[in-house]
Backbone as CSV, one residue per row, in Angstrom:
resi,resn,N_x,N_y,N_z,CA_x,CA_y,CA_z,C_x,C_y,C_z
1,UNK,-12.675,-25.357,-5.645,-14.039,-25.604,-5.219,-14.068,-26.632,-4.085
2,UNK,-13.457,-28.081,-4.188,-13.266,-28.682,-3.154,-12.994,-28.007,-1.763
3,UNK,-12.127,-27.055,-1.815,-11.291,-26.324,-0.424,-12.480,-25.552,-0.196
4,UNK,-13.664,-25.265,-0.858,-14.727,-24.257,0.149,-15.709,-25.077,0.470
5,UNK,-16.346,-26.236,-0.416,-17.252,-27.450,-0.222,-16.564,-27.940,1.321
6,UNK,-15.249,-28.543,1.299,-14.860,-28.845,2.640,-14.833,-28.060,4.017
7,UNK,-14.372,-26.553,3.497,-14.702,-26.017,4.634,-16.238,-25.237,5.295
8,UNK,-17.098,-25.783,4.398,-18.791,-25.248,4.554,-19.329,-26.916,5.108
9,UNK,-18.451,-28.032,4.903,-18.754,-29.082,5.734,-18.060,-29.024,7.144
10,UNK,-16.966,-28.977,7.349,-16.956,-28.359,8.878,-17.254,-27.458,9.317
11,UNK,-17.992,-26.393,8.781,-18.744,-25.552,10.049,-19.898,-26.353,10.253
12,UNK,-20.791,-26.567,9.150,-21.726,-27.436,9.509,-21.799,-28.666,10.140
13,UNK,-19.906,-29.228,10.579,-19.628,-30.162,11.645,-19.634,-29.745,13.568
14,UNK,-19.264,-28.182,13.545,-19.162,-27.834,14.206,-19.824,-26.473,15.127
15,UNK,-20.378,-25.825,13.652,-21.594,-24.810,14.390,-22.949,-25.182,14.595
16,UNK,-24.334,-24.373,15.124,-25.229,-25.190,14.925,-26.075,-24.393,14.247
17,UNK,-25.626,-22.595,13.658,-26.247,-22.219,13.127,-25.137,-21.536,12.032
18,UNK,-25.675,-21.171,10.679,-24.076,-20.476,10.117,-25.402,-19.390,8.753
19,UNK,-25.238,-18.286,8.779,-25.619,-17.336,7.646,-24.513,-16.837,7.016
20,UNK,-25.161,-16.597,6.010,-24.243,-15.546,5.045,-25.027,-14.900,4.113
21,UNK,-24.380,-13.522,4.620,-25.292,-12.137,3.924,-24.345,-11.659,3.620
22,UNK,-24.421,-11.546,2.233,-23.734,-10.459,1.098,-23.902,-9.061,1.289
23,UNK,-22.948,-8.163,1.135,-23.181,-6.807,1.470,-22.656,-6.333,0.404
24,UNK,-22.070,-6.773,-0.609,-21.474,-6.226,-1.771,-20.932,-6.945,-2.706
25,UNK,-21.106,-7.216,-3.976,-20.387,-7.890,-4.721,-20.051,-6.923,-6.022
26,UNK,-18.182,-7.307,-6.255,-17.921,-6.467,-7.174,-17.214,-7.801,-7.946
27,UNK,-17.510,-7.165,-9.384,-17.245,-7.818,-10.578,-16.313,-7.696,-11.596
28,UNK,-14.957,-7.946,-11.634,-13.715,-6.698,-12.305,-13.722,-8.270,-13.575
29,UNK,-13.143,-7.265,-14.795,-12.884,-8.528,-15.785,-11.408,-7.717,-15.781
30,UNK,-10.169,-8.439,-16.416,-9.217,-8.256,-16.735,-8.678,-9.444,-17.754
31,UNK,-9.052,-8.813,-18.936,-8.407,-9.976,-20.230,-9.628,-11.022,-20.124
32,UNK,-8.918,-12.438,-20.051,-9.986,-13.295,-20.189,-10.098,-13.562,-18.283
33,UNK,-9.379,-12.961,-17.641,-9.862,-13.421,-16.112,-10.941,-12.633,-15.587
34,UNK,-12.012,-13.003,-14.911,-12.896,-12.421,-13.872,-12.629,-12.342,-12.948
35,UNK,-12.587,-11.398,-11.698,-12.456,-11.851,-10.203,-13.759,-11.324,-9.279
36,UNK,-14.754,-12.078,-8.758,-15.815,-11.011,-7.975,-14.928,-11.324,-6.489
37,UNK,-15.307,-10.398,-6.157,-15.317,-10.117,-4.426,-16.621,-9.962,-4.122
38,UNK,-16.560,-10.595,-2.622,-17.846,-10.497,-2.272,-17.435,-10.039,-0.807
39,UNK,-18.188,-8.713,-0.740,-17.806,-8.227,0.848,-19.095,-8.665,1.305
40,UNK,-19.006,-9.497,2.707,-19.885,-9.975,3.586,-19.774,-10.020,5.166
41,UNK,-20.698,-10.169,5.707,-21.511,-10.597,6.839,-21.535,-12.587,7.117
42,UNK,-20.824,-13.021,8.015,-20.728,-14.134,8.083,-21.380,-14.328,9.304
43,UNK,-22.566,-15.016,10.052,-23.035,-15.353,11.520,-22.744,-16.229,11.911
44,UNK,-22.312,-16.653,12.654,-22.259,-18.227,13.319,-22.653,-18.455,14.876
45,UNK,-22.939,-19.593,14.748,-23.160,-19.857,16.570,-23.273,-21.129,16.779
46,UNK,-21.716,-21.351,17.675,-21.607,-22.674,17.914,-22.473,-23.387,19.206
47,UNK,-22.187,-24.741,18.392,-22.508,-25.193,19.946,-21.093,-25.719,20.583
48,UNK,-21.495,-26.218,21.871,-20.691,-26.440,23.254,-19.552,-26.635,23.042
49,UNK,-19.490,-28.490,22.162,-18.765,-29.297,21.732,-17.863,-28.359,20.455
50,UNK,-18.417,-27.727,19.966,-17.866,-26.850,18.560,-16.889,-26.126,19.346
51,UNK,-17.276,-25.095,20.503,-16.421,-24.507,20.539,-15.386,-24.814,21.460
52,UNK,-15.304,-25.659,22.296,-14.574,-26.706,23.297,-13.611,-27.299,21.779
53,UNK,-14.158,-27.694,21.061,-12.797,-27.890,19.619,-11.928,-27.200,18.515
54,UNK,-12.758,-26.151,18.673,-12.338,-25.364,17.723,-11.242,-24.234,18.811
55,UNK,-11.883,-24.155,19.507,-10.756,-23.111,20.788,-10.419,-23.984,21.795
56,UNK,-9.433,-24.938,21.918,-9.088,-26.101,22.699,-9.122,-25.348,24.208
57,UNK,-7.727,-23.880,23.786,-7.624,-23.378,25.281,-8.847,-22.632,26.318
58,UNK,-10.150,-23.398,25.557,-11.295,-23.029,26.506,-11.860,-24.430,27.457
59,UNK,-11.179,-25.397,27.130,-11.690,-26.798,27.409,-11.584,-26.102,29.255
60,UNK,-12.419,-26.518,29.817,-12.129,-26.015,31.497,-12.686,-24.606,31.583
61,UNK,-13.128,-23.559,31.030,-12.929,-22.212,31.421,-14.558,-22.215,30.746
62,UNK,-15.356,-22.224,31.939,-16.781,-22.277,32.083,-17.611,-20.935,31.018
63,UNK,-17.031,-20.390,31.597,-17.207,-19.468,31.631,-17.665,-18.312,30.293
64,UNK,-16.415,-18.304,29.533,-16.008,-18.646,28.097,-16.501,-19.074,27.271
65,UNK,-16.396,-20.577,27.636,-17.170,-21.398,26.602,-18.466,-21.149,26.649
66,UNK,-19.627,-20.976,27.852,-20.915,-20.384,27.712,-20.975,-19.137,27.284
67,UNK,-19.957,-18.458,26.881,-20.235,-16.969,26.775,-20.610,-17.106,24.918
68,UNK,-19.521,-18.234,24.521,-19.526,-18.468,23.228,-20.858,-19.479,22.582
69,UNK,-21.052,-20.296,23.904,-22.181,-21.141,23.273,-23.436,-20.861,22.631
70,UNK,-23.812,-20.826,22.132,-25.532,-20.480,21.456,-25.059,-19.046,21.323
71,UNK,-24.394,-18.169,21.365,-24.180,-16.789,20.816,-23.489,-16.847,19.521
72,UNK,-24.733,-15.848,19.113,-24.570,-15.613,17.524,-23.393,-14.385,17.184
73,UNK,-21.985,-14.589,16.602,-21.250,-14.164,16.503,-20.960,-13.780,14.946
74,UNK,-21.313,-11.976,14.412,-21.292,-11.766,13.154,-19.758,-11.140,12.329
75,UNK,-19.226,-12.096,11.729,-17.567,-11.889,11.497,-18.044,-11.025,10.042
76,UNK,-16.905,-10.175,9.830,-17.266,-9.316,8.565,-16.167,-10.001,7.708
77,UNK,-16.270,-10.400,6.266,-15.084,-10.671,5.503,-15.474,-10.559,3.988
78,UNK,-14.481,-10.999,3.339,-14.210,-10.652,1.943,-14.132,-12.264,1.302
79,UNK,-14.400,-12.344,0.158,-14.038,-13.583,-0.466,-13.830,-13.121,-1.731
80,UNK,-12.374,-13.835,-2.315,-12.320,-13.239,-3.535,-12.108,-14.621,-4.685
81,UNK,-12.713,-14.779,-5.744,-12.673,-15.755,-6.555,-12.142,-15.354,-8.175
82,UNK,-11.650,-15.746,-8.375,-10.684,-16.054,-9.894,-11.401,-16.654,-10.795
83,UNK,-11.976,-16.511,-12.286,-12.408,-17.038,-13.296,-11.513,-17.407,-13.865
84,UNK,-11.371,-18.000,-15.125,-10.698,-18.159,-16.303,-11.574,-18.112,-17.523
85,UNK,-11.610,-17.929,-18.637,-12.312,-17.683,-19.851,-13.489,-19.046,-19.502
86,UNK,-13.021,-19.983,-19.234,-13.786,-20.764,-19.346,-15.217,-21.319,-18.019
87,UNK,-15.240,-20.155,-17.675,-16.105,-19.900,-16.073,-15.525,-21.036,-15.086
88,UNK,-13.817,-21.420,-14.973,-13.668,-22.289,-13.841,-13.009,-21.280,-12.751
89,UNK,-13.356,-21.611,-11.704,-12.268,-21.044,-10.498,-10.960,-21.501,-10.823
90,UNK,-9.701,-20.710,-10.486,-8.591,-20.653,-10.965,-7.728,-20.251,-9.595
91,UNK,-8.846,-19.378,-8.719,-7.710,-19.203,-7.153,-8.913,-18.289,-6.625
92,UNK,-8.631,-18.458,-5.089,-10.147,-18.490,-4.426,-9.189,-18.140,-2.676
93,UNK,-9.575,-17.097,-2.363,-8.898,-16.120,-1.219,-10.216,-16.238,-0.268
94,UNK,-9.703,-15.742,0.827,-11.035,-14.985,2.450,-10.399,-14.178,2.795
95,UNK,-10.726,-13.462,3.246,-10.428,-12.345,4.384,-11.432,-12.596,5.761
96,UNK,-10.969,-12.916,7.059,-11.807,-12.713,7.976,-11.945,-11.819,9.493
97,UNK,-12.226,-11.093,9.963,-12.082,-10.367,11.099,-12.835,-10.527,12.254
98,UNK,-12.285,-12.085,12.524,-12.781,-12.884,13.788,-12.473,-12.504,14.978
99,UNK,-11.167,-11.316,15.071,-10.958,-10.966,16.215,-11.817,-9.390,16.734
100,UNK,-12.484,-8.654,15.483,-13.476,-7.798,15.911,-14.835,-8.326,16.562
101,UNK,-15.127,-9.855,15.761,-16.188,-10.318,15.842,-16.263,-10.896,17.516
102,UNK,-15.247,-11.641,17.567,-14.895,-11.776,19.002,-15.617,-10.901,20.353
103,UNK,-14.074,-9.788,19.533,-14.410,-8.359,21.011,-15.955,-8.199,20.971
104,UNK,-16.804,-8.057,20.082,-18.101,-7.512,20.299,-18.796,-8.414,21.115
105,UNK,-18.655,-9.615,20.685,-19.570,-10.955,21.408,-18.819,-11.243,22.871
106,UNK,-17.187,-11.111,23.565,-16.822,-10.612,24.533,-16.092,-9.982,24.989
107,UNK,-16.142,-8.739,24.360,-16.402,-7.410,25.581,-14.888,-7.205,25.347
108,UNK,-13.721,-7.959,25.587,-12.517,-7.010,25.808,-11.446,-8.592,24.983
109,UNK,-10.406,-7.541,24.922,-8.993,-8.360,23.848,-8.592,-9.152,24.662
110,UNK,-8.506,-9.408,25.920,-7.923,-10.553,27.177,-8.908,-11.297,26.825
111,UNK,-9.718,-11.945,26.738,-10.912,-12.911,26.480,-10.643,-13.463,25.397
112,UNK,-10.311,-12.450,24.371,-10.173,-12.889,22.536,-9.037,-13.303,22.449
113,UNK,-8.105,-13.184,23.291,-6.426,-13.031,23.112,-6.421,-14.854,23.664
114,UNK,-7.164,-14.887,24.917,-7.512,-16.332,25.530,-8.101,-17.527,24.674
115,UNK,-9.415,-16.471,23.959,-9.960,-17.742,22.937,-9.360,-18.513,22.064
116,UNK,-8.010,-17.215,21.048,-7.606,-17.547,20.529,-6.707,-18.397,20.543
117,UNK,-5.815,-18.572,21.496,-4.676,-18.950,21.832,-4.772,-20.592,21.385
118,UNK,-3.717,-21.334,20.100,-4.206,-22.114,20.000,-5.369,-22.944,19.438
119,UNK,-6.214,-21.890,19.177,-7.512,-22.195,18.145,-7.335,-22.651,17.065
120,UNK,-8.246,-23.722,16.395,-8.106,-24.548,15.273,-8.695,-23.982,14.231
121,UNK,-9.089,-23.055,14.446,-9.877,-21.646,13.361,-8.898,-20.726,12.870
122,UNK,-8.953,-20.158,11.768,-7.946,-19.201,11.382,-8.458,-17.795,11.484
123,UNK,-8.295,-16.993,12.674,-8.428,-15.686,12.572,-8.797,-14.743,11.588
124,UNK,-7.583,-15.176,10.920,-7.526,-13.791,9.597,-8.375,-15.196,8.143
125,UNK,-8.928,-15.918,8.226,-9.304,-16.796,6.792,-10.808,-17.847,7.143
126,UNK,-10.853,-17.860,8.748,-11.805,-18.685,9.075,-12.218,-19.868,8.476
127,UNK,-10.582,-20.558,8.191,-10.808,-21.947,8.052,-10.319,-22.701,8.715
128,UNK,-11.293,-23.854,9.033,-11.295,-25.031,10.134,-10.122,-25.877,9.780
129,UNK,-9.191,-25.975,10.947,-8.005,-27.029,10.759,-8.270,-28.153,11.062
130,UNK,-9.397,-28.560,11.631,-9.503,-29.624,12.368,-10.689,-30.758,11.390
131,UNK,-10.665,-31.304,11.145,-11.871,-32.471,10.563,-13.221,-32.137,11.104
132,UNK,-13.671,-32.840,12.407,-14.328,-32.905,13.288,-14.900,-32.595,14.601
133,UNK,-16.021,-32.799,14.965,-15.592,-32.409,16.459,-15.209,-34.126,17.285
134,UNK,-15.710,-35.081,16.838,-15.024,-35.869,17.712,-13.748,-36.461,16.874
135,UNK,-12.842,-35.558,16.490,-11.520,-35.701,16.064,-10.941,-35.134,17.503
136,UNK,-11.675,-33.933,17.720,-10.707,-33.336,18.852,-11.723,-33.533,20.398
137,UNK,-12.114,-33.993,20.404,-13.061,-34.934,21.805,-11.379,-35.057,22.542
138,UNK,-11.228,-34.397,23.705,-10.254,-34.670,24.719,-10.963,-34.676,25.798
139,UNK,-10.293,-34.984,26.858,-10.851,-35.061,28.417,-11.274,-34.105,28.920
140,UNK,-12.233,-33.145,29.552,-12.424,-32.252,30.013,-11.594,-32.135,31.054
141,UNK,-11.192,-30.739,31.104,-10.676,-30.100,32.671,-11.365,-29.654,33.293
142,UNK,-11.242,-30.351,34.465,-12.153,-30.404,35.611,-12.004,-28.646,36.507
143,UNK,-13.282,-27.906,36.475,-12.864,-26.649,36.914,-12.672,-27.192,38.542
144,UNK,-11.588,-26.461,39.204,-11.130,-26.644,40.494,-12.355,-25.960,41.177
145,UNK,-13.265,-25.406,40.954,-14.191,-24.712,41.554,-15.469,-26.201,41.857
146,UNK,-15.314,-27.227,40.893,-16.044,-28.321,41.308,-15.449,-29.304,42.381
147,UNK,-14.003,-28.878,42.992,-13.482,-29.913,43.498,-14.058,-29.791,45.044
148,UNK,-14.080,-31.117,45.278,-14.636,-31.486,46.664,-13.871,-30.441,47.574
149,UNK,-13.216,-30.651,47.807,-12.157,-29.899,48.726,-12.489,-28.393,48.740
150,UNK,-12.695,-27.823,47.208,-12.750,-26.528,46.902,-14.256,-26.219,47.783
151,UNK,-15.075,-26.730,47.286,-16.487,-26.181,47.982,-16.651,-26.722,49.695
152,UNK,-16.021,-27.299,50.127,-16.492,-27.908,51.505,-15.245,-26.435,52.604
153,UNK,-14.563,-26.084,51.260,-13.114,-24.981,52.254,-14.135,-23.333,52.532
């Protein structure tokens, strides 16, 4: 329980909007264990700073990062949870398909292949490696397209 409490506090460190819509829940007993799955609909939409931390290799790449900012991005996944006779969680899984969710929100696998690279998000589990966002506060890279030189050539 701790490991999902913590990771529903960093999105809420780092997105600025987050849903979750259930699309199915199945309920299996086996002996004294329960396991539901819950197939879902996950939304998110970061802001600036969120995604400048969570996808480092966008820090500099304008472009990108606005494509991701304030866009609401709907990941499809699974969560699967473990009972024991005594209604405690016992083992607690995700499934996530952040890289479909990606392509739809931009457009082609070179973009997603870019976002990812390095990302503090887990693709396939969509959990946050990182604490914070000003854990990972680094220097911005300066796009060469702002450089003096660049616009006066």
């Amino acid at each position: 329980v701790d490991t999902v409490v913590t990771q529903w506090r960093r999105y809420c460190s780092f997105l600025a909007y987050t849903r979750y819509q259930p699309l199915a829940i199945n309920v299996t007993t086996v002996g004294e264990l329960t396991v539901v799955e819950a197939d879902s609909i996950f939304s998110i939409c970061a802001r600036r700073d969120g995604v400048v931390a969570l996808y480092p290799s966008l820090n500099g790449d304008l472009e990108l990062t606005q494509k991701l900012s304030g866009s609401i991005i709907n990941i499809h996944g699974k969560y699967r949870f473990m009972f024991d006779a005594g209604g405690m969680i016992t083992w607690f899984s995700a499934e996530w398909d952040l890289v479909d969710a990606l392509q739809h929100a931009l457009g082609n696998l070179g973009d997603v292949s870019t976002v990812l690279s390095d990302a503090n998000i887990s693709a396939s589990t969509g959990q946050i490696l990182v604490e914070d966002v000003r854990a990972q506060q680094t220097e911005t890279r300066v796009d060469p397209r702002h450089n003096v030189e660049f616009l006066l050539s």
